[in-house]
C-alpha positions in Angstrom: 70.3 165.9 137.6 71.8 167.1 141.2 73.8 169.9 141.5 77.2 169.6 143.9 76.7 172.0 147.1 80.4 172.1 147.1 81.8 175.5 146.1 85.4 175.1 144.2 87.9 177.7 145.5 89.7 176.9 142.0 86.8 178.7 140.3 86.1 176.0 137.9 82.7 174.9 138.5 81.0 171.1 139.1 78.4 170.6 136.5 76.3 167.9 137.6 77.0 164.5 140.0 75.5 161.2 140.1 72.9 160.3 142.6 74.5 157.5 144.3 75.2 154.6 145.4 74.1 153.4 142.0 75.3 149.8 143.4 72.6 150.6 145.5 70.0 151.0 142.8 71.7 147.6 141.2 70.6 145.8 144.0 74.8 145.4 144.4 76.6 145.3 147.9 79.8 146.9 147.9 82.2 146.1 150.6 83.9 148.5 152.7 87.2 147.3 151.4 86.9 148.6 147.8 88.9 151.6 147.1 88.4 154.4 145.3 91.8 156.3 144.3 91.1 159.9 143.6 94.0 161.6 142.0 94.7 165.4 141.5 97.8 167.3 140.7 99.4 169.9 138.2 98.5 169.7 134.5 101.3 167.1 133.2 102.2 166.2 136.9 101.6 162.7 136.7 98.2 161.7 138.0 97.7 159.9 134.4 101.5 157.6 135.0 99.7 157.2 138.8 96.9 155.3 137.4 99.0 153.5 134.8 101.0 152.4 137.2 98.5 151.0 139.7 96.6 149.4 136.4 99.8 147.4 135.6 101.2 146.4 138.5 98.2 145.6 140.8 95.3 145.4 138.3 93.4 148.5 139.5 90.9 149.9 136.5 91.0 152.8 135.2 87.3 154.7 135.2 86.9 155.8 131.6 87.1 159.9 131.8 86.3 162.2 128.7 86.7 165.7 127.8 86.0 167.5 124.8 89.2 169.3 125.0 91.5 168.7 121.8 93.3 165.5 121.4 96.6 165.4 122.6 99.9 163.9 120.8 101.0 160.0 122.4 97.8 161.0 125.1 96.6 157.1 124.8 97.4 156.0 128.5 94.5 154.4 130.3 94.7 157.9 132.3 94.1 159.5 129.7 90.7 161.0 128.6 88.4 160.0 125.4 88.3 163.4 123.7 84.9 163.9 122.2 83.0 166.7 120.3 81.2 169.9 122.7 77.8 168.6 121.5 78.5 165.0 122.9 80.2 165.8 125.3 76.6 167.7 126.2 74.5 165.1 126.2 76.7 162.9 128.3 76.5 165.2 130.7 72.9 165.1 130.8 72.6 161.7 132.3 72.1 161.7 135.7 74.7 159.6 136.7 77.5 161.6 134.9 80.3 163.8 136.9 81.6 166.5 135.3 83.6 169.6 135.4 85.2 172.4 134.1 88.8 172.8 134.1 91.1 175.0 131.4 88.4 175.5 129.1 87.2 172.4 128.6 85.0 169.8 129.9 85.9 166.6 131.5 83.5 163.4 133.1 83.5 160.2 134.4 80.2 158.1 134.6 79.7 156.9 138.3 77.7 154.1 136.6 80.8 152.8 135.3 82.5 153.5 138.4 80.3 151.5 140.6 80.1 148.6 137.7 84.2 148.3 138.0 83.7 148.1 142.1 81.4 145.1 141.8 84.3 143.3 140.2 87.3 144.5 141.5 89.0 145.6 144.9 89.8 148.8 143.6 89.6 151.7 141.1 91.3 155.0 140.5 89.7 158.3 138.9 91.2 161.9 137.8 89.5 164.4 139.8 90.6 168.1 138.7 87.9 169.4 141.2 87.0 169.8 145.2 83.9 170.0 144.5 83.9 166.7 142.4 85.4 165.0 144.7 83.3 166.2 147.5 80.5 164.5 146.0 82.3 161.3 144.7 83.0 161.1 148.8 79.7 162.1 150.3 77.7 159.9 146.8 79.5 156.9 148.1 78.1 156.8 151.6 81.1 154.2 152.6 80.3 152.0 150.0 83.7 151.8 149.1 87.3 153.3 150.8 87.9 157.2 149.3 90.9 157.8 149.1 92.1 161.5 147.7 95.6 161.7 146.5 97.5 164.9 145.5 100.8 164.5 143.6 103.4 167.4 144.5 105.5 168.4 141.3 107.7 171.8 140.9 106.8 173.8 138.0 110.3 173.4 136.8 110.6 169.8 136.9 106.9 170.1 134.7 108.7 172.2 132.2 111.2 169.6 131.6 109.6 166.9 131.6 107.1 168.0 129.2 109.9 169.5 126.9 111.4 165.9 127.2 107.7 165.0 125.9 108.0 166.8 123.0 105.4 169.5 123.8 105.5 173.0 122.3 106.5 175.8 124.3 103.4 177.3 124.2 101.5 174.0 125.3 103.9 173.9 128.4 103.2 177.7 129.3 99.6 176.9 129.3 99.4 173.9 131.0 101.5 175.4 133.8 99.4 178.5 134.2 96.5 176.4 134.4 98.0 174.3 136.9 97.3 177.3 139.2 94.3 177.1 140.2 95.1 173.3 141.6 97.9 174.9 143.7 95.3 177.4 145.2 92.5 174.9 145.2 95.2 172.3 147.7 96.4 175.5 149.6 93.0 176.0 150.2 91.6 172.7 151.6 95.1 170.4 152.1 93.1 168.5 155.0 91.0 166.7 151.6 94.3 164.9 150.8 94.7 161.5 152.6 98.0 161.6 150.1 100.3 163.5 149.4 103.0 162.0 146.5 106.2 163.7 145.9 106.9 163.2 141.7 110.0 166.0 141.6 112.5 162.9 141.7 113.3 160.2 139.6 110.8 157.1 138.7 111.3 154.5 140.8 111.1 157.1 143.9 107.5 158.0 142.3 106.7 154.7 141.6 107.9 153.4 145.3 105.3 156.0 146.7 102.4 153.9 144.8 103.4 150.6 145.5 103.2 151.6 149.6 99.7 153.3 148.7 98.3 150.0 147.2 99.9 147.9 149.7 98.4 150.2 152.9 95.1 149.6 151.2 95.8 145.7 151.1 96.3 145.6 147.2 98.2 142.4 145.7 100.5 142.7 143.3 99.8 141.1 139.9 101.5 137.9 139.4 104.0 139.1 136.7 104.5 142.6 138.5 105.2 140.6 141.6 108.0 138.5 139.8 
């Protein structure tokens, strides 16, 4: 198990990282054009649709992320985490190729194992990262193996209360989820230069979903077939 050296100015705090390249260690080559989408953003601000998105119109994977927060109502995107018990989520987190962090209080993870094992196959991948220090690591653990590329979506606290009302989420949810989102605001303020990306999602859909499509296309992603119809 490594450690990140990466302080988080959100004050949630990395847990462990994986020692990669694990391509590396699987005797895989990775080429410098796979690309790693790293998304971060307000609780409910739409890094989950992000990787949906990208998943259905240009085929880019989704890393498997799990938390052992509570499982939330219609949460059964590809974004959206596995929700397992404290105790597993424990001993996941005790294999050395496991991120994970704390954000809210709860836990959440990605294996890079799986990570690297979808970039042997495919062009690109995306991954929620809720933490600076997280994604410090993911960058410096890839050693250019692949293109990193960190993306921060911008969205208004009130548009977030609306949207998630529209959602059907209890008041009390909503207040929670925005005062969490917080320490993401401070965390950006703190270190904007991370972001290759910034995405504005305080308009409409196809305004959000525009701002993808020129992501995957600067980083020479094709369209599925159907999605390009």
């Amino acid at each position: 198990m490594r450690t990140s050296d990466a302080a988080v100015s959100s004050g949630s705090q990395v847990i462990q990282r994986l020692s990669l390249p694990v391509a590396t260690q699987a005797s895989v080559a990775l080429s410098a054009q796979k690309v790693v989408f790293a998304f971060n953003g307000k609780s409910g601000g739409g890094k989950s649709a992000a990787q949906e998105y990208l998943f259905r119109a240009f085929g880019v994977p989704v890393v498997p992320k799990v938390s052992d927060r509570p499982p939330r109502i219609g949460a059964t995107g590809p974004g959206d985490p596995v929700c397992v018990s404290p105790d597993h989520f424990t001993r996941m987190a005790c294999h050395p190729s496991f991120y994970a962090y704390e954000y809210g209080g709860f836990r959440y993870g990605f294996s890079g194992q799986d990570l690297a094992g979808l970039l042997t196959t495919c062009q690109a991948t995306s991954v929620i990262v809720a933490d600076h220090g997280v994604f410090h690591a993911l960058e410096a653990d890839l050693h250019g193996g692949a293109r990193f590329v960190p993306c921060f979506i911008e969205s208004a606290a009130g548009i977030l209360w609306s949207r998630l009302r529209a959602a059907g989420y209890p008041e009390a949810e909503i207040q929670a989820r925005v005062a969490r989102s917080a320490s993401i605001v401070a965390a950006y303020e703190a270190e904007p230069d991370l972001y290759q990306v910034v995405i504005d999602n305080n308009k409409d859909w196809p305004h959000f979903t525009q701002q993808l499509m020129q992501l995957a296309r600067h980083n020479e992603l094709r369209p599925r077939p159907a999605a390009a119809a």
